[in-house]
N, CA, C and O atoms as a GROMACS GRO file, in nm:
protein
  332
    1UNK      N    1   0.082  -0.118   0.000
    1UNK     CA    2   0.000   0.000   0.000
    1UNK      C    3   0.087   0.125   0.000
    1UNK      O    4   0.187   0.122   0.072
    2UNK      N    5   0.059   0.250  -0.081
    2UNK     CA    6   0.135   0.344  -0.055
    2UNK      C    7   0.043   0.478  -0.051
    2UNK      O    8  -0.025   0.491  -0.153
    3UNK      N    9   0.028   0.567   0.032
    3UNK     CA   10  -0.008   0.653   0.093
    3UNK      C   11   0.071   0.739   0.142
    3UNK      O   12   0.180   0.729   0.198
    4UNK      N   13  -0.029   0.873   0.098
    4UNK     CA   14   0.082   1.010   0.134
    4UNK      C   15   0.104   1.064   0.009
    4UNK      O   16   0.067   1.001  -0.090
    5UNK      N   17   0.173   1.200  -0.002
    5UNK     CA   18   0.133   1.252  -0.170
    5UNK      C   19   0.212   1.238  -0.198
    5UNK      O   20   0.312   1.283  -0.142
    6UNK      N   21   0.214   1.136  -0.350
    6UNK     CA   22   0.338   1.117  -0.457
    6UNK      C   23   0.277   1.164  -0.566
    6UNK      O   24   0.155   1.180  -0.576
    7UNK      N   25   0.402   1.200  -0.696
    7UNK     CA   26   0.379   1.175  -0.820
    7UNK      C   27   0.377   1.075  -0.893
    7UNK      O   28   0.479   1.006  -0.897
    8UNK      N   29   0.282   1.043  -0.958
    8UNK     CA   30   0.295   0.886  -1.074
    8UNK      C   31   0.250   0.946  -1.200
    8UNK      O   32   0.163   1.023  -1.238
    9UNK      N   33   0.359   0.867  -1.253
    9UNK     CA   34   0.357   0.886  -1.402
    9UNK      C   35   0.315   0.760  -1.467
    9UNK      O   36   0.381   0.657  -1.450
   10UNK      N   37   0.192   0.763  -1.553
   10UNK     CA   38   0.136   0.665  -1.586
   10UNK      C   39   0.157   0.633  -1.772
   10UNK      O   40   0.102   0.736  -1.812
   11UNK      N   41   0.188   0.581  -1.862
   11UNK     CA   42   0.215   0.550  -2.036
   11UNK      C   43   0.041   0.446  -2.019
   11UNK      O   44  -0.032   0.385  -1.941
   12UNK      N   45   0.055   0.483  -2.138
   12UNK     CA   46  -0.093   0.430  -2.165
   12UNK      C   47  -0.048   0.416  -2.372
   12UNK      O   48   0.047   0.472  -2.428
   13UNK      N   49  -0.171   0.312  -2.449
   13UNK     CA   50  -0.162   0.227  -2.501
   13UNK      C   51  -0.296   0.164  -2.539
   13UNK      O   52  -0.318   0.063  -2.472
   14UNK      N   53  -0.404   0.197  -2.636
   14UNK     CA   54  -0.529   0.132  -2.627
   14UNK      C   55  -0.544   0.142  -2.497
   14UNK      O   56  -0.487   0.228  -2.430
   15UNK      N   57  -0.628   0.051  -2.449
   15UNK     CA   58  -0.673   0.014  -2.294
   15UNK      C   59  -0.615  -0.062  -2.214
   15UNK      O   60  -0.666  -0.137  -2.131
   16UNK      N   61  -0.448  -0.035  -2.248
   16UNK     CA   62  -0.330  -0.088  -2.162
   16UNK      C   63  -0.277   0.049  -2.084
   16UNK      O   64  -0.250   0.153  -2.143
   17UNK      N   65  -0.268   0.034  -1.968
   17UNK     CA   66  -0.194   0.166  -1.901
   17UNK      C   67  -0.146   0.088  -1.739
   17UNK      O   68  -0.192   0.003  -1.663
   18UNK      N   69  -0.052   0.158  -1.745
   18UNK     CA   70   0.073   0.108  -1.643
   18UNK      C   71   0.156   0.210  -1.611
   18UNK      O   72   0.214   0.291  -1.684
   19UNK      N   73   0.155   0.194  -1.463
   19UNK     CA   74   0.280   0.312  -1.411
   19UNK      C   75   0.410   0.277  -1.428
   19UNK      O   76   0.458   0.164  -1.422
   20UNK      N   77   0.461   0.378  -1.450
   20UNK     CA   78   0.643   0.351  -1.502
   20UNK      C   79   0.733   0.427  -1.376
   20UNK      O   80   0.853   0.404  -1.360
   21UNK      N   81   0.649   0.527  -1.288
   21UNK     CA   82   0.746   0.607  -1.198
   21UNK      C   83   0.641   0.705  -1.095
   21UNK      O   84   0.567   0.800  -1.122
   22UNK      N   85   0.679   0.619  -0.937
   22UNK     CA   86   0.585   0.677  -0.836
   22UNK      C   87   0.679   0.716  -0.744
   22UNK      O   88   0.744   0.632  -0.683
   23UNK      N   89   0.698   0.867  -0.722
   23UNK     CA   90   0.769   0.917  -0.655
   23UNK      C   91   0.727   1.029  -0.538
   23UNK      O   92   0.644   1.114  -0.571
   24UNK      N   93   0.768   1.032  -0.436
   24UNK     CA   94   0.703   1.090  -0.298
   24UNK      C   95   0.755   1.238  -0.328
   24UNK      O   96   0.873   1.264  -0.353
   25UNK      N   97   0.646   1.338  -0.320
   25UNK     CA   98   0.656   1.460  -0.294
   25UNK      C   99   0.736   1.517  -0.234
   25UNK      O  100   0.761   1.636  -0.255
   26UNK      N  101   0.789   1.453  -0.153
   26UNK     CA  102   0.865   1.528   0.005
   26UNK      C  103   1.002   1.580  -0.124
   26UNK      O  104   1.063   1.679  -0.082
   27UNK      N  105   1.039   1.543  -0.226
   27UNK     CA  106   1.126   1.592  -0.307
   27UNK      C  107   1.175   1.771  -0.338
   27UNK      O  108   1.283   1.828  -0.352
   28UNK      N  109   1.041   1.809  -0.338
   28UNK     CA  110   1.044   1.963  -0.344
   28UNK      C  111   0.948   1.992  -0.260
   28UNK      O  112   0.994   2.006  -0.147
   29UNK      N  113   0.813   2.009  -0.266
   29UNK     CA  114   0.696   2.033  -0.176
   29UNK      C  115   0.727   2.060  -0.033
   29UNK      O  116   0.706   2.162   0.032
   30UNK      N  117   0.787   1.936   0.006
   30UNK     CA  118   0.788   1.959   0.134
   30UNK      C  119   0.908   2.011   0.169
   30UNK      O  120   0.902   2.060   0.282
   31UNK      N  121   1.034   2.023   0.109
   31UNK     CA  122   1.106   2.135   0.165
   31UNK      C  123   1.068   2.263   0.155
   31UNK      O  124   1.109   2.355   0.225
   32UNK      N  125   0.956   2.271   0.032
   32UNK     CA  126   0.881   2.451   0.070
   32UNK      C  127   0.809   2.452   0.186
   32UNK      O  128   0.808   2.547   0.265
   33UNK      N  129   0.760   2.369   0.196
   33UNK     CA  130   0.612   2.397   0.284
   33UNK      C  131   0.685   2.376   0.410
   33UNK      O  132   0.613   2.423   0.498
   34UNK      N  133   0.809   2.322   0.469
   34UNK     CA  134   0.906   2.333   0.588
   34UNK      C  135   0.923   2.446   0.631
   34UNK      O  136   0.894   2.498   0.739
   35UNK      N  137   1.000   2.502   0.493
   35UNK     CA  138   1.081   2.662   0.520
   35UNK      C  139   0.994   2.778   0.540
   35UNK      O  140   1.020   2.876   0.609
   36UNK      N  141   0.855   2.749   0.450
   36UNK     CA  142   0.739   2.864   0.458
   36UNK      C  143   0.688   2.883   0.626
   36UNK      O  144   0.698   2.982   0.699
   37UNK      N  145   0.619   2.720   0.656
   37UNK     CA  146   0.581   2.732   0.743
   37UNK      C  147   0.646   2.751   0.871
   37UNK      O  148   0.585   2.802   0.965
   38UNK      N  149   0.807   2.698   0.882
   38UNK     CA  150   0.889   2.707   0.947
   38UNK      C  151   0.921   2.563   1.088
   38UNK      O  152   0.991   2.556   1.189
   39UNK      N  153   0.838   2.485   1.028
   39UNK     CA  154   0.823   2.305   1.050
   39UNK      C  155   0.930   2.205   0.979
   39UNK      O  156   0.948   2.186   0.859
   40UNK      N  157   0.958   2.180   1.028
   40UNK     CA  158   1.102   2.007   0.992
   40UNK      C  159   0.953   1.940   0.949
   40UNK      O  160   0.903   1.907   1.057
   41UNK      N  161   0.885   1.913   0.869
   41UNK     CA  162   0.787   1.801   0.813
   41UNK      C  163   0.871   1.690   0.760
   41UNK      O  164   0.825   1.576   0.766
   42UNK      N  165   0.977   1.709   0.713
   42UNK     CA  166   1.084   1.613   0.704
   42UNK      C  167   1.107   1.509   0.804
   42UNK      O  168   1.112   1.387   0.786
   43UNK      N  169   1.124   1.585   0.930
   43UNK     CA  170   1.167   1.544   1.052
   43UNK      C  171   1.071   1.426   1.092
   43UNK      O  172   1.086   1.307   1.122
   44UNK      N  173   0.971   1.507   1.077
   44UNK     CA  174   0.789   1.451   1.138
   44UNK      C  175   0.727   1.336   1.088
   44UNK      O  176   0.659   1.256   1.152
   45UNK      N  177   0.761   1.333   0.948
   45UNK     CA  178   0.751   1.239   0.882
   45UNK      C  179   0.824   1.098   0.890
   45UNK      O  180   0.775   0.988   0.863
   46UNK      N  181   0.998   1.136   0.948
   46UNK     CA  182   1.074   1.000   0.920
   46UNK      C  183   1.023   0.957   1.080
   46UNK      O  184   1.036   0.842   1.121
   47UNK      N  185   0.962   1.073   1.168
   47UNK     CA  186   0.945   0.990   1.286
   47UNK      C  187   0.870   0.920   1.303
   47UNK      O  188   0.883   0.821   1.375
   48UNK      N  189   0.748   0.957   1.228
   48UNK     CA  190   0.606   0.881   1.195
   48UNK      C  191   0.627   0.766   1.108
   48UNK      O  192   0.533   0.690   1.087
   49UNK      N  193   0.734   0.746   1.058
   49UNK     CA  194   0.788   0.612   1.005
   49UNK      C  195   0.844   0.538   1.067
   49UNK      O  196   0.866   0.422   1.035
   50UNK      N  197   0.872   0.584   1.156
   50UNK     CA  198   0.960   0.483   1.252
   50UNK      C  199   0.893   0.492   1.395
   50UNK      O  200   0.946   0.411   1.471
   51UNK      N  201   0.799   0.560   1.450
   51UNK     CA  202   0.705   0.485   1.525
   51UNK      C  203   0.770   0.607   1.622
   51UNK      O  204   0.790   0.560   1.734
   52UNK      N  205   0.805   0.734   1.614
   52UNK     CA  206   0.871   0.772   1.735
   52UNK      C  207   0.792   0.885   1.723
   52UNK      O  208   0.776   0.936   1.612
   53UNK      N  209   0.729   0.941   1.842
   53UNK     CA  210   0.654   1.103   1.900
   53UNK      C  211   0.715   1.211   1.840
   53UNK      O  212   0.832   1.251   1.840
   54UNK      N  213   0.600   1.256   1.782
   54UNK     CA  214   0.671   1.417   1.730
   54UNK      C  215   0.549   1.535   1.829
   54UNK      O  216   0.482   1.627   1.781
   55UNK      N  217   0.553   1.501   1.939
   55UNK     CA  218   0.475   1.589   2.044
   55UNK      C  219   0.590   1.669   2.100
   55UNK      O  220   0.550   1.726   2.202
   56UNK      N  221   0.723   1.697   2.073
   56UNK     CA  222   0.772   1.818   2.082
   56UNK      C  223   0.801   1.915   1.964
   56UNK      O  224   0.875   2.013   1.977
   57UNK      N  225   0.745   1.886   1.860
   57UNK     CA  226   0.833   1.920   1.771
   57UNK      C  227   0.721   2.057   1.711
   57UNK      O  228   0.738   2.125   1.609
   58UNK      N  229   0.643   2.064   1.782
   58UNK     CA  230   0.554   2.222   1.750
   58UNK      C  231   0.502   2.189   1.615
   58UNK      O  232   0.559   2.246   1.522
   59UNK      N  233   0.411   2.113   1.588
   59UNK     CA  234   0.340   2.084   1.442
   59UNK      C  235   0.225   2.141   1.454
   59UNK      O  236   0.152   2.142   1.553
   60UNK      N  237   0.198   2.214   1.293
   60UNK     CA  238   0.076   2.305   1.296
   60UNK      C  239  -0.039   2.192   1.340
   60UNK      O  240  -0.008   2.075   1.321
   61UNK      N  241  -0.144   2.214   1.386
   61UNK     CA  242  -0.287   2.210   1.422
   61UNK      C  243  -0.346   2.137   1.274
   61UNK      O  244  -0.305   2.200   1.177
   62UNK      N  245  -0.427   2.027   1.240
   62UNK     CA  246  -0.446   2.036   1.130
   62UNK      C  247  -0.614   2.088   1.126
   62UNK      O  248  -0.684   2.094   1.025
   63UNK      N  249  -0.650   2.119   1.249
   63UNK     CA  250  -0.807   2.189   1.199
   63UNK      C  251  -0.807   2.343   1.187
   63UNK      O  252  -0.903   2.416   1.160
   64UNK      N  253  -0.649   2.387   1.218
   64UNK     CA  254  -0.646   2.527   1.182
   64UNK      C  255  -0.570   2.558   1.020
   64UNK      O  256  -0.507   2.473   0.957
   65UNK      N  257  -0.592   2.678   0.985
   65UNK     CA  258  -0.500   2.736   0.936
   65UNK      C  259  -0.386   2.772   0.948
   65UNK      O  260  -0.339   2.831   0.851
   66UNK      N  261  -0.315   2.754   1.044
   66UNK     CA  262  -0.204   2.860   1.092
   66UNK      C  263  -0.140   2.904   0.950
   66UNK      O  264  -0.159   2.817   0.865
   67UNK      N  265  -0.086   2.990   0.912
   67UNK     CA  266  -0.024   3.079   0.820
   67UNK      C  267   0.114   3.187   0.883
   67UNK      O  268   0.084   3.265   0.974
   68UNK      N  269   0.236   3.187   0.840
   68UNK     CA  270   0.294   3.299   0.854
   68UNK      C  271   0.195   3.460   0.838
   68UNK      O  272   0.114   3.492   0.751
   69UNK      N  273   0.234   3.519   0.935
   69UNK     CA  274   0.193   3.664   0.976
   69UNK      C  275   0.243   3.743   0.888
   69UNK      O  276   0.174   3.827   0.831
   70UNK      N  277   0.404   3.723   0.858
   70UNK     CA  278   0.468   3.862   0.819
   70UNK      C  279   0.516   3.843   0.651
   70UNK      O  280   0.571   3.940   0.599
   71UNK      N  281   0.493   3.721   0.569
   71UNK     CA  282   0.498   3.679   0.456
   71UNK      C  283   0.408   3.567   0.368
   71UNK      O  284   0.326   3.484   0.408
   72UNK      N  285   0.455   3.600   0.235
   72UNK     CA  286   0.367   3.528   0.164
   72UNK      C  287   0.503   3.397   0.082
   72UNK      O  288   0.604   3.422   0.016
   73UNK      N  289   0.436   3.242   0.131
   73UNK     CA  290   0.521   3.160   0.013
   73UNK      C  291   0.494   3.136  -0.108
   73UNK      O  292   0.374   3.118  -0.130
   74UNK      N  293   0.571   3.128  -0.208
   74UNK     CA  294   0.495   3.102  -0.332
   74UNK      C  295   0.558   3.014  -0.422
   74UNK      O  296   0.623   3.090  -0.494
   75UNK      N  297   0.575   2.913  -0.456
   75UNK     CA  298   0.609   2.834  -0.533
   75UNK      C  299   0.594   2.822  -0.694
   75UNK      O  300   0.496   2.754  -0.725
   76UNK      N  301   0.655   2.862  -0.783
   76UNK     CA  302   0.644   2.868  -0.902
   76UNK      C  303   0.681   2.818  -0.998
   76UNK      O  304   0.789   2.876  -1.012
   77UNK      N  305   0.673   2.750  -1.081
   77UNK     CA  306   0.685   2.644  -1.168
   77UNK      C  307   0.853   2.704  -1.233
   77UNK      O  308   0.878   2.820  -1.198
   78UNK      N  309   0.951   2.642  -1.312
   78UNK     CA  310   1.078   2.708  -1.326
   78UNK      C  311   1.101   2.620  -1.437
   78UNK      O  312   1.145   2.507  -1.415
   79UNK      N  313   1.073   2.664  -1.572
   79UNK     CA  314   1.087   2.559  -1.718
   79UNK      C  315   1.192   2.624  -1.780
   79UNK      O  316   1.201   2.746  -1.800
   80UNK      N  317   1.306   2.496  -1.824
   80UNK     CA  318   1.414   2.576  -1.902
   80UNK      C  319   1.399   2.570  -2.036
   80UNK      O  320   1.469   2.510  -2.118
   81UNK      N  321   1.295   2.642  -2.054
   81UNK     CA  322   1.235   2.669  -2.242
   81UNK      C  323   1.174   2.765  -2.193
   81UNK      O  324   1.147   2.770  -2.073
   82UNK      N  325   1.136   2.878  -2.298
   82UNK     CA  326   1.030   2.994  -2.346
   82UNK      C  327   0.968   2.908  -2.378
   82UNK      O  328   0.988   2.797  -2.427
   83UNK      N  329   0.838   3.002  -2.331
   83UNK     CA  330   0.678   2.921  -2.369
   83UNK      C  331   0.635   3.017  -2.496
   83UNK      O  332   0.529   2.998  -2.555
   0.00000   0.00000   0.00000
């Protein structure tokens, strides 16, 4: 079973289709969403893999919003071609 946000890249073929490449987000995503929010989710994550408490580690609330106060993050796509 795999759970949690990845990318998959799927080739398709008539009504043949098959994944060729499933890869976990934490690649870029979550080093933004670390530095924005100012959270090791990195951290949080390998602990939650390995069975160990992240009840010190100050993790946002997930029924809130919390948001930085004094900035905005923004993530933007970065293609090495003119469109």
């Amino acid at each position: 079973d795999i759970t949690g946000p990845v990318n998959i890249q799927f080739v398709a073929k008539g009504t043949d289709v098959m994944c060729i490449e499933t890869n976990v987000r934490a690649s870029r995503s979550f080093p933004f969403v670390s530095k924005t929010m100012g959270v090791d989710f990195i951290e949080a994550a390998t602990k939650a893999i390995i069975g160990q408490p992240t009840d010190d580690m100050n993790l946002p609330d997930l029924t809130t919003r919390d948001r930085p106060s004094q900035f905005v993050g923004v993530k933007a796509p970065m293609f090495s071609f003119t469109r």
